[in-house]
C-alpha positions as CSV (number, residue, x, y, z in Angstrom):
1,X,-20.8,-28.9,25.9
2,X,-23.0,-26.5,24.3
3,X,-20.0,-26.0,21.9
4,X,-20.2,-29.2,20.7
5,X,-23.9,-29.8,20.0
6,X,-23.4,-26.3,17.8
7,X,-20.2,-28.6,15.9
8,X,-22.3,-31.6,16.0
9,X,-25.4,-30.4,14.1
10,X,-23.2,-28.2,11.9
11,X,-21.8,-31.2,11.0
12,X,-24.6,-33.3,9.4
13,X,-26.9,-30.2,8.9
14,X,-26.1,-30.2,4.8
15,X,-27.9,-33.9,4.1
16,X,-31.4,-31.6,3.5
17,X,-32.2,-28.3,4.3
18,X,-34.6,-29.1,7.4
19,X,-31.3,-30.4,9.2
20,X,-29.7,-27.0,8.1
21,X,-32.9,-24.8,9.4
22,X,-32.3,-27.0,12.7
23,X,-28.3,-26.1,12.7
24,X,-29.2,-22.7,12.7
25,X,-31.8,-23.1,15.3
26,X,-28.6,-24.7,17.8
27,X,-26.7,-21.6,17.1
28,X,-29.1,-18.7,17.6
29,X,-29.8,-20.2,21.1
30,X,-26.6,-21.3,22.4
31,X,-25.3,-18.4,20.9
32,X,-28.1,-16.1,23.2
33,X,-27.6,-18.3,26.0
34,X,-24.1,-17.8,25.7
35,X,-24.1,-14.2,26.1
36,X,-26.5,-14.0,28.5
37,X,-24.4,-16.3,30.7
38,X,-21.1,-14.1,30.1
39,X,-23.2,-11.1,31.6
40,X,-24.3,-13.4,34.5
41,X,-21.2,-14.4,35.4
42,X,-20.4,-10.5,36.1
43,X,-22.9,-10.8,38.2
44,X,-22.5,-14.1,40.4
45,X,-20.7,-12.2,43.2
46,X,-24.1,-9.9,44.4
47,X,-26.6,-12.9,43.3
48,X,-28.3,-14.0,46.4
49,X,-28.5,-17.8,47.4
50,X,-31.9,-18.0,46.1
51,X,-31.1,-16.6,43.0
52,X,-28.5,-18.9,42.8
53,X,-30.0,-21.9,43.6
54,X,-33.0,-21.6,41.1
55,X,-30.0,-20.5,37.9
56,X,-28.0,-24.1,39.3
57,X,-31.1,-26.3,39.1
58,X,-31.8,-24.1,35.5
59,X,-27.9,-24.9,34.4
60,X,-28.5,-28.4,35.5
61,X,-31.4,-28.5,33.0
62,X,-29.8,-27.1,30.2
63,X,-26.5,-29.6,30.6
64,X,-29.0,-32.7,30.9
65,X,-30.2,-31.3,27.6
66,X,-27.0,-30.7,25.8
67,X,-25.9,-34.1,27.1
68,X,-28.8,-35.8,25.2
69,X,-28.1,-33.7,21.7
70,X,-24.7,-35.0,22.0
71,X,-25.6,-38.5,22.3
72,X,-28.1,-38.2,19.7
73,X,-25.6,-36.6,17.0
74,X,-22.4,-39.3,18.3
75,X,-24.3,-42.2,16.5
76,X,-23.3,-41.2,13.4
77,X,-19.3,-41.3,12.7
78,X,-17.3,-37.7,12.7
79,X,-14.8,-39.0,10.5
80,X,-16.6,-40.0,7.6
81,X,-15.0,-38.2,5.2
82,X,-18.4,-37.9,3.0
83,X,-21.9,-39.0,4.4
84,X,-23.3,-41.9,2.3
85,X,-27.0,-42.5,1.3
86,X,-27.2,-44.7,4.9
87,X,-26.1,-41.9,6.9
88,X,-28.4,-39.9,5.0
89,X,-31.1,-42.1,5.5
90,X,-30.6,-42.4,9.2
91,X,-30.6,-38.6,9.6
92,X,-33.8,-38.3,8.0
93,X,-35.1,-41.0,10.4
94,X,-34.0,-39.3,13.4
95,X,-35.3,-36.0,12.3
96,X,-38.3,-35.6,14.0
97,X,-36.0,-36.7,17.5
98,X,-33.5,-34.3,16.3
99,X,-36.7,-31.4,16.3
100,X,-37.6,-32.7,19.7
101,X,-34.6,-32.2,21.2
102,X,-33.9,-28.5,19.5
103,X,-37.3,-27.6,20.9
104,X,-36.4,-28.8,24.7
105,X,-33.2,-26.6,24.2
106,X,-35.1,-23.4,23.2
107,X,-37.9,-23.9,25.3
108,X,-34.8,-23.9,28.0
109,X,-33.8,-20.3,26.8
110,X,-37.2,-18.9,27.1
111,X,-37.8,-20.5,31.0
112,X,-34.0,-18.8,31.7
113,X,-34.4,-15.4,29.9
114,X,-37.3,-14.2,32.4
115,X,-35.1,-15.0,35.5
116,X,-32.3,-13.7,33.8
117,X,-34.0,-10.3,33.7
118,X,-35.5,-11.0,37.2
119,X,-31.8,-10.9,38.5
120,X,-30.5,-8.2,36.5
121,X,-33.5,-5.9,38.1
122,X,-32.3,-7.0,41.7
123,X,-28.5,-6.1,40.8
124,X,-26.8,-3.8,43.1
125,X,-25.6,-0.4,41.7
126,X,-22.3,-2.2,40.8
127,X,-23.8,-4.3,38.7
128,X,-23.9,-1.4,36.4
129,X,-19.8,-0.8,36.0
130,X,-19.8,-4.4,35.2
131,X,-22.7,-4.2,32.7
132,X,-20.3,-1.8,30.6
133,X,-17.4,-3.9,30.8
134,X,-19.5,-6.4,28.7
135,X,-20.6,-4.1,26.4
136,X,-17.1,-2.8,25.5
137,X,-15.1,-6.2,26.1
138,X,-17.4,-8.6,25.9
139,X,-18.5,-10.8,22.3
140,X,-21.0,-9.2,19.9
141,X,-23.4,-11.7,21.3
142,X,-22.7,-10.7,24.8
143,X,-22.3,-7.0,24.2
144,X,-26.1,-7.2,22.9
145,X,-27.3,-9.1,26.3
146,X,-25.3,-6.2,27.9
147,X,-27.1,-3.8,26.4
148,X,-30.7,-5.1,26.5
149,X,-29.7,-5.4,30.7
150,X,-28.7,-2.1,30.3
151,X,-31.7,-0.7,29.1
152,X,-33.9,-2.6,31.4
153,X,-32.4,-1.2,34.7
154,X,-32.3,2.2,33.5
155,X,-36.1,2.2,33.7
156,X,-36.2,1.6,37.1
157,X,-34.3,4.7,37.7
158,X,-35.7,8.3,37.8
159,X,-34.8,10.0,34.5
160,X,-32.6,13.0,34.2
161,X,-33.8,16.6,34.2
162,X,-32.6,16.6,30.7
163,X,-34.1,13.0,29.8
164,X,-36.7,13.1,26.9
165,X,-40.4,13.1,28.2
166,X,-42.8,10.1,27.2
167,X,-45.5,12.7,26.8
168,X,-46.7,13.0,23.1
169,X,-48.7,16.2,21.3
170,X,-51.7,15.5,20.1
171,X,-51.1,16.9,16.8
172,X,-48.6,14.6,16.1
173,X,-51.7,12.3,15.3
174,X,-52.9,14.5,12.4
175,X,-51.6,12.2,9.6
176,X,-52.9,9.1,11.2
177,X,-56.5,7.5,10.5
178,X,-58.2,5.2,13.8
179,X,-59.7,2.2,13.0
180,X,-61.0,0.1,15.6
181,X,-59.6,-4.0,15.9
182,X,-62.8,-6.1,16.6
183,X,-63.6,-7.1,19.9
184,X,-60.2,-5.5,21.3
185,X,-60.2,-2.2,23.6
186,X,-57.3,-1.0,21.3
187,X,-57.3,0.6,18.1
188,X,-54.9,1.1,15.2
189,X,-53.6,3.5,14.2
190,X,-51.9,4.1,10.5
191,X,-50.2,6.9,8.5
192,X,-51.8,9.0,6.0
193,X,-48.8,10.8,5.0
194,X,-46.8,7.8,3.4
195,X,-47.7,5.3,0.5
196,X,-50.1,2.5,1.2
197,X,-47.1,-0.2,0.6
198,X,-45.1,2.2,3.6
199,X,-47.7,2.7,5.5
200,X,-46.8,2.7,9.0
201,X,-49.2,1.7,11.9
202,X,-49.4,1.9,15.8
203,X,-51.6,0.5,18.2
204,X,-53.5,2.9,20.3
205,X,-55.5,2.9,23.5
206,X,-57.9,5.3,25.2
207,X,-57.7,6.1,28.9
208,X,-60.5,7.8,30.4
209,X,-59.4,10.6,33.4
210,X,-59.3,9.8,36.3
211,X,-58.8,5.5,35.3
212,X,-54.9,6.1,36.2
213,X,-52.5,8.0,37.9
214,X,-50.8,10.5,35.9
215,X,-47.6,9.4,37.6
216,X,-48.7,5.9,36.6
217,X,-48.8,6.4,33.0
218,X,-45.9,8.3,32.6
219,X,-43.4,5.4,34.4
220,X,-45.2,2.7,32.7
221,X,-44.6,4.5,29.5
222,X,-41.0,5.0,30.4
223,X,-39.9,1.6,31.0
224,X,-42.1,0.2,28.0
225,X,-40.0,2.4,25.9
226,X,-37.1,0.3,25.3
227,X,-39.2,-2.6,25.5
228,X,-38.3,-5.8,23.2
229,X,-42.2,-7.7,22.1
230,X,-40.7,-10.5,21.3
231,X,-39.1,-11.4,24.4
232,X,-41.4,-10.0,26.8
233,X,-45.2,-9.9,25.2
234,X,-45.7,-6.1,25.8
235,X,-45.5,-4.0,22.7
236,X,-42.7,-1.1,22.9
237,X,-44.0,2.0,23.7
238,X,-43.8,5.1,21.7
239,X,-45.6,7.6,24.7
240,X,-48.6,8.7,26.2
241,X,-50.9,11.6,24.2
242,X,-52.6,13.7,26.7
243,X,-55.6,15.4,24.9
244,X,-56.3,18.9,25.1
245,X,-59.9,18.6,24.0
246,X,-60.6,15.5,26.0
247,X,-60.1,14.8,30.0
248,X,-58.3,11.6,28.7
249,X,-54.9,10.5,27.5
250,X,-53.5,7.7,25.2
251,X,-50.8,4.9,25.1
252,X,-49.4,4.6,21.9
253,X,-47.7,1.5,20.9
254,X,-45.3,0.7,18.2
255,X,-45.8,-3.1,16.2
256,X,-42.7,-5.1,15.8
257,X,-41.5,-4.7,12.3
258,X,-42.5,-7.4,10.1
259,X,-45.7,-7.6,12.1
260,X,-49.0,-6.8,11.0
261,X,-52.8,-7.4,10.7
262,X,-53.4,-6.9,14.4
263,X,-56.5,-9.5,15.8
264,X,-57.6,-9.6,19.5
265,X,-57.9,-12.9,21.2
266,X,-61.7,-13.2,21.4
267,X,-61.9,-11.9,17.9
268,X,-59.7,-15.2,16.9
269,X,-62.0,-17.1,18.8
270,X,-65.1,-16.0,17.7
271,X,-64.1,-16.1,14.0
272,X,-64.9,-19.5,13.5
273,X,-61.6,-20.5,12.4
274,X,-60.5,-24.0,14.0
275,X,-56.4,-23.2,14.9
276,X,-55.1,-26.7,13.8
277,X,-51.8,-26.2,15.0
278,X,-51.7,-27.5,18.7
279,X,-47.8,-26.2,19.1
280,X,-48.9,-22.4,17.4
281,X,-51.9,-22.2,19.7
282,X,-49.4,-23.6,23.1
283,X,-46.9,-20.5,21.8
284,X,-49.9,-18.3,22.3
285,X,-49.8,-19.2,25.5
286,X,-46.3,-19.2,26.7
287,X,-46.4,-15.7,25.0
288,X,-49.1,-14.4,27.0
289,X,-48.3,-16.1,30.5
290,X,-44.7,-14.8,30.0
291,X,-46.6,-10.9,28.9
292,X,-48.1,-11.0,32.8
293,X,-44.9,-11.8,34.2
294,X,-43.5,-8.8,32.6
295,X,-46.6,-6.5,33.6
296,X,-45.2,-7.5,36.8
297,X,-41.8,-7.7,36.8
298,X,-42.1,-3.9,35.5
299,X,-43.4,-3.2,38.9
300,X,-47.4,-2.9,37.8
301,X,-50.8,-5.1,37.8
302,X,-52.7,-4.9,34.8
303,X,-56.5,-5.1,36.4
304,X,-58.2,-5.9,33.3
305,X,-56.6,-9.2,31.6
306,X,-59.4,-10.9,29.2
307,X,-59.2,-11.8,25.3
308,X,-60.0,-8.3,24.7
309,X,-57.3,-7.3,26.1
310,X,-54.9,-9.6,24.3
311,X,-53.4,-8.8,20.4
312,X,-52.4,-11.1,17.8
313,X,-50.3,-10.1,14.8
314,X,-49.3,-12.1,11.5
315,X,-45.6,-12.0,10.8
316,X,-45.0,-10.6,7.1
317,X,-44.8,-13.7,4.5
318,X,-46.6,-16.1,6.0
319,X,-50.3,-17.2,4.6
320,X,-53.1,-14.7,5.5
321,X,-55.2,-17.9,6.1
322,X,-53.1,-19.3,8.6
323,X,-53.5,-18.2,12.1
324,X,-51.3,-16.0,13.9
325,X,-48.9,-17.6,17.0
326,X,-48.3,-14.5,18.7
327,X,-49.9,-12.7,21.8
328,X,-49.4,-9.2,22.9
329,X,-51.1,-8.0,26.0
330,X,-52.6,-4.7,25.8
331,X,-55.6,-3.0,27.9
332,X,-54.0,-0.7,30.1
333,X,-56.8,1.6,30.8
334,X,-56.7,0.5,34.7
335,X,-53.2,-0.2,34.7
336,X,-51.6,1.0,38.4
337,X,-48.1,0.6,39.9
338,X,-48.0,-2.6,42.3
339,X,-47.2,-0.8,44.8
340,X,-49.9,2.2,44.6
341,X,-53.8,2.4,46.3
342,X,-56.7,0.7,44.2
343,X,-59.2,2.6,42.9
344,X,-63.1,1.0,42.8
345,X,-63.3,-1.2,39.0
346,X,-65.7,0.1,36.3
347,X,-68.6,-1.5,35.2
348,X,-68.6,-3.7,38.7
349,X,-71.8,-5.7,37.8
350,X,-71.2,-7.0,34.6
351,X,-71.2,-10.5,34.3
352,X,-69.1,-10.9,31.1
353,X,-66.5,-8.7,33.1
354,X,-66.9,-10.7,36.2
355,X,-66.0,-13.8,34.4
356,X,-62.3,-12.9,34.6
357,X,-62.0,-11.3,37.8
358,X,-61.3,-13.2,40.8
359,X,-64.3,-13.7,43.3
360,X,-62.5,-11.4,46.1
361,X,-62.8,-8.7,43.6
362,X,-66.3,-8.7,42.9
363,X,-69.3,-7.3,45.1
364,X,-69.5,-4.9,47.4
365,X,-66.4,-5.9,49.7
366,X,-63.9,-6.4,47.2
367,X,-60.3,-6.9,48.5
368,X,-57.5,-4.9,47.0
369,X,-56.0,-5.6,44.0
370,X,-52.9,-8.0,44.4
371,X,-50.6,-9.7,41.2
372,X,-52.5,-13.3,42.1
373,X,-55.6,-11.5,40.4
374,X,-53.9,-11.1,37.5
375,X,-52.8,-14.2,37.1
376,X,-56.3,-15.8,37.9
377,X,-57.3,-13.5,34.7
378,X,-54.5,-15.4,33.0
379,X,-56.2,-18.2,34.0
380,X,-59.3,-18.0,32.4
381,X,-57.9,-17.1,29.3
382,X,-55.8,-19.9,29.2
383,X,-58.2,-21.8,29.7
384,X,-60.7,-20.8,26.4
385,X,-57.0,-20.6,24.7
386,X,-56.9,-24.1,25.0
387,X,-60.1,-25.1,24.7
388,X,-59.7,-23.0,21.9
389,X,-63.6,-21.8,22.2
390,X,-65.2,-18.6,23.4
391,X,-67.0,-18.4,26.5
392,X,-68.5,-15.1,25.2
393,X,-70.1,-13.7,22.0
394,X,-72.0,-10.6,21.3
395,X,-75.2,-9.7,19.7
396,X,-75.8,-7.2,17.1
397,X,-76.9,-4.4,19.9
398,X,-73.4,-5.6,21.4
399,X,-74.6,-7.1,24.3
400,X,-72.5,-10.0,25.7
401,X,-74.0,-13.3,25.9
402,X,-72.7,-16.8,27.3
403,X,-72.0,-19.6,25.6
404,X,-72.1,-23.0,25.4
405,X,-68.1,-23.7,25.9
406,X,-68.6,-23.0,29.6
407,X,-70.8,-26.1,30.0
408,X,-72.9,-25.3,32.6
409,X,-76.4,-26.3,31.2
410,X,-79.2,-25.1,33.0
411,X,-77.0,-24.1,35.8
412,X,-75.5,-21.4,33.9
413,X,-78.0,-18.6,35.0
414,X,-77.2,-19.0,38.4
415,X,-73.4,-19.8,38.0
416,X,-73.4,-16.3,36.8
417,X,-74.5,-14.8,40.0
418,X,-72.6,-16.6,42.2
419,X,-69.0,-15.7,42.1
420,X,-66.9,-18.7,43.8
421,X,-69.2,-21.3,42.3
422,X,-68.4,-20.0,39.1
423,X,-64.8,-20.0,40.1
424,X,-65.0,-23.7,40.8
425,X,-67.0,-24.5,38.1
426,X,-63.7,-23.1,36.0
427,X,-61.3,-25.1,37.7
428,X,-62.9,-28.4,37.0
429,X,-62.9,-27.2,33.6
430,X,-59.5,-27.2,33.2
431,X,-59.5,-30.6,34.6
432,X,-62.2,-32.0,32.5
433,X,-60.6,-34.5,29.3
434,X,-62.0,-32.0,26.9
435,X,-59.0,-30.0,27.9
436,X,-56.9,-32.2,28.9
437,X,-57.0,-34.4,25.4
438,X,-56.1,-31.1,23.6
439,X,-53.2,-30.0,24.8
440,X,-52.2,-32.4,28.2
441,X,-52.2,-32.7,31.4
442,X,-49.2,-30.3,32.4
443,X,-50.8,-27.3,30.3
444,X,-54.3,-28.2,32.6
445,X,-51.9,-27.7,35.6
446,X,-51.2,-25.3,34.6
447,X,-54.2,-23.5,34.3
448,X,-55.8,-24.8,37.3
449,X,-52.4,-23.4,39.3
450,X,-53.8,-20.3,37.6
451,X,-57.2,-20.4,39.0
452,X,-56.4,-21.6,42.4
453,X,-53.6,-19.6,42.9
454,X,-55.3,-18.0,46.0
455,X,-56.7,-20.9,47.5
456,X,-55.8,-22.1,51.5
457,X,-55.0,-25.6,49.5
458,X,-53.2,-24.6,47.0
459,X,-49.5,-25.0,48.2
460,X,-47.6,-22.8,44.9
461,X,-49.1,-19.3,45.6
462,X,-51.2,-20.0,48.7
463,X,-50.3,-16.3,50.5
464,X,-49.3,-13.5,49.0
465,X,-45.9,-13.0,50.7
466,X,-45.2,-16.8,49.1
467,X,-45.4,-14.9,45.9
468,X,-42.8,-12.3,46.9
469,X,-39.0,-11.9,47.4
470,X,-37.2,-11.4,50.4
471,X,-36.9,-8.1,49.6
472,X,-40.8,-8.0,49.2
473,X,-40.8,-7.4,45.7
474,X,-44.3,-8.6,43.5
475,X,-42.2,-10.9,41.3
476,X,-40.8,-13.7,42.7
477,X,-38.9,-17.3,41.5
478,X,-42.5,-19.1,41.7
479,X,-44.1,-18.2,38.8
480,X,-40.9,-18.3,36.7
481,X,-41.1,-22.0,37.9
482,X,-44.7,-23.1,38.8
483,X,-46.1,-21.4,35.2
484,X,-43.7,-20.0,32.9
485,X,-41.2,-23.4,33.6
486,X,-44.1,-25.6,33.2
487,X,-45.3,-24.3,30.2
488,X,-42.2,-24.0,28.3
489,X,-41.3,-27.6,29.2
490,X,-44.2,-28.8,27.4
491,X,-43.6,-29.7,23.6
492,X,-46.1,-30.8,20.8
């Protein structure tokens, strides 16, 4: 089936060159869904029902969606030995259709890759002689798939005595210059020792001692190393610097190439600059919903998601005016294994702080720190995302201020101070029409789901062993389904 839409808009891709950008778009997915399928079939025999039920309903999706390119592509006659200025005509009527349905196809991909990974982390050790079988036997396409899986599960094992460390010298930082991104708790870093036109640039971040577990900050470094942006929202990891002058030590991150200009989120916000493109601003989104599912599916909570903490970067060629689509999640200065103790949070008080952290984790009887947190943090920044407004700014001094996009009037003051009001007060937000009339209804489920996600009446994440495995792991099937499927269904 898939075969054939690939035939089908090959076919009738050459009457203008947005049909052939769209022929090309069919084959890089069915060509990545292809592979990843030949690696999941390996695996079918040590899936568990679950697992298999949620990739059936999934494969169900994507034939529904095949069957409709199909059908779209049969009205026009295969035969036809040329394609005559009525074809031609009728093709460029049905192109915006033809978009649509490309869209729903990739969007399909993306909602399939994160439980592909999901499963490939819960493979049994013989998962791994089948993994190489791909590799060696398998197409280029698949041999690639069985690499990436490859890579990922060999971060969840301990490294070899002989295995490289993730720990960096500080001196190896003596030909780079810092320079802070605005309104981001990272900085970049670029190379003195090259030309400006090769200069090369990292993305840096401070951790203060004592903010993580060394332990911590070497594994999360480890299995960041091979890690691929684009698909999972976390930025690869070079290592960690541990100063010798400083009690402190530094993740340093490599950009992917082609990428540049790094921006935070608030920044964005903040600039004044109106992001016109409804479908650039919802890939923002998916980016950084599907970056938290990865914190987690690593086997760590972030603790410290805001639109500080969150990194856009402009793709080489495209117009510096336009605004970037991307969304890397950074801020790992409190970053702790899942599984590990939690530590009390800095800067407790602070109301701008506050704003994205759940009301069990503020005050003096805060509860421990659990992956629903996170993704109430998510929340919240969905939420300005698509409002597309900043519910802080900052004085010259620096101080944080509130502003008018949280729409409390003169309730604000006291909103401030009282943590599940506010709370509330956020969730009717993302039900109000000024959200809603941006970007739909789904996406303000979604962000309510967000916000409510530990809530006695909210039946998708209601306890937190609803949110786990049966093997009690911290990344489940639910939010694969109940964010990241929602979002990616939704097309503009």
């Amino acid at each position: 089936m898939g075969g054939t839409a690939v035939q089908a808009y090959g076919t009738y891709r050459e009457a203008d060159s947005k049909l052939y950008e769209m022929g090309v778009r069919v084959q890089v997915c069915w060509s990545r869904v292809l592979s990843q399928l030949e690696v999941t079939k390996t695996l079918e025999t040590s899936m568990r029902d679950g697992d298999k039920e949620l990739q059936q309903r999934v494969l169900c999706i994507l034939k529904s969606k095949l069957d409709v390119a199909v059908q779209k592509m049969a009205r026009f006659s295969k035969n036809t030995p040329g394609m005559s200025i009525k074809m031609k005509l009728r093709l460029v009527l049905l192109k915006d259709s033809l978009d649509e349905t490309i869209q729903e196809l990739e969007s399909w991909q993306k909602l399939y890759e994160p439980f592909w990974f999901h499963m490939i982390k819960l493979a049994p050790p013989a998962a791994d002689a089948a993994l190489n079988r791909v590799i060696k036997t398998g197409s280029t396409g698949a041999a690639q798939a069985g690499w990436a899986a490859r890579h990922f599960r060999r971060a969840f094992k301990e490294p070899d005595v002989g295995s490289q460390s993730v720990f960096i010298r500080e001196e190896e930082l003596g030909s780079f210059t810092q320079a802070p991104i605005p309104f981001c708790t990272a900085r970049v870093v670029t190379s003195t020792a090259v030309s400006a036109a090769q200069s090369k640039q990292l993305i840096i971040e401070i951790v203060t001692d004592g903010a993580i577990q060394s332990k911590d900050a070497r594994e999360f470094a480890r299995r960041l190393r091979q890690s691929d942006p684009l698909t999972s929202g976390l930025l690869s990891c070079k290592g960690v610097i541990r100063y010798t002058t400083a009690t402190s030590l530094a993740f340093l991150f490599r950009m992917p190439d082609g990428y540049w200009a790094p921006r935070s989120l608030r920044g964005l916000l903040l600039s004044g600059a109106s992001h016109n493109s409804l479908s650039d601003r919802l890939e923002m989104a998916k980016q950084l919903a599907k970056a938290v599912y990865y914190v987690h599916l690593y086997g760590f909570v972030h603790k410290n998601i805001s639109p500080e903490t969150v990194v856009s970067l402009a793709k080489g060629g495209t117009d510096a005016k336009c605004l970037p689509r991307t969304a890397f999640l950074v801020g790992f200065q409190v970053i702790r294994n899942a599984d590990g103790k939690t530590y009390p949070i800095p800067n407790a008080k602070r109301w701008d702080l506050n704003l994205y952290r759940h009301p069990l984790r503020q005050g003096s009887n805060m509860e421990s720190f659990v992956m629903q947190h996170d993704i109430y943090s998510l929340g919240v920044c969905l939420l300005e995302l698509g409002l597309w407004e900043s519910f802080i700014e900052y004085g010259p001094d620096g101080t944080a201020q509130p502003t008018s996009a949280l729409a409390a009037g003169e309730d604000l003051a006291t909103l401030l101070k009282a943590p599940v009001a506010l709370k509330e007060h956020l969730a009717a937000l993302s039900r109000s029409r000024n959200l809603t009339a941006r970007l739909g209804t789904k996406y303000s489920k979604v962000v309510e789901t967000c916000l409510t996600c530990l809530d006695d009446d909210n039946p998708d994440f209601e306890h937190e062993q609803e949110f786990q495995d049966e093997d009690g792991l911290p990344v489940g099937v639910r939010y694969i389904e109940k964010v990241l499927g929602i979002l990616n269904g939704i097309t503009i």
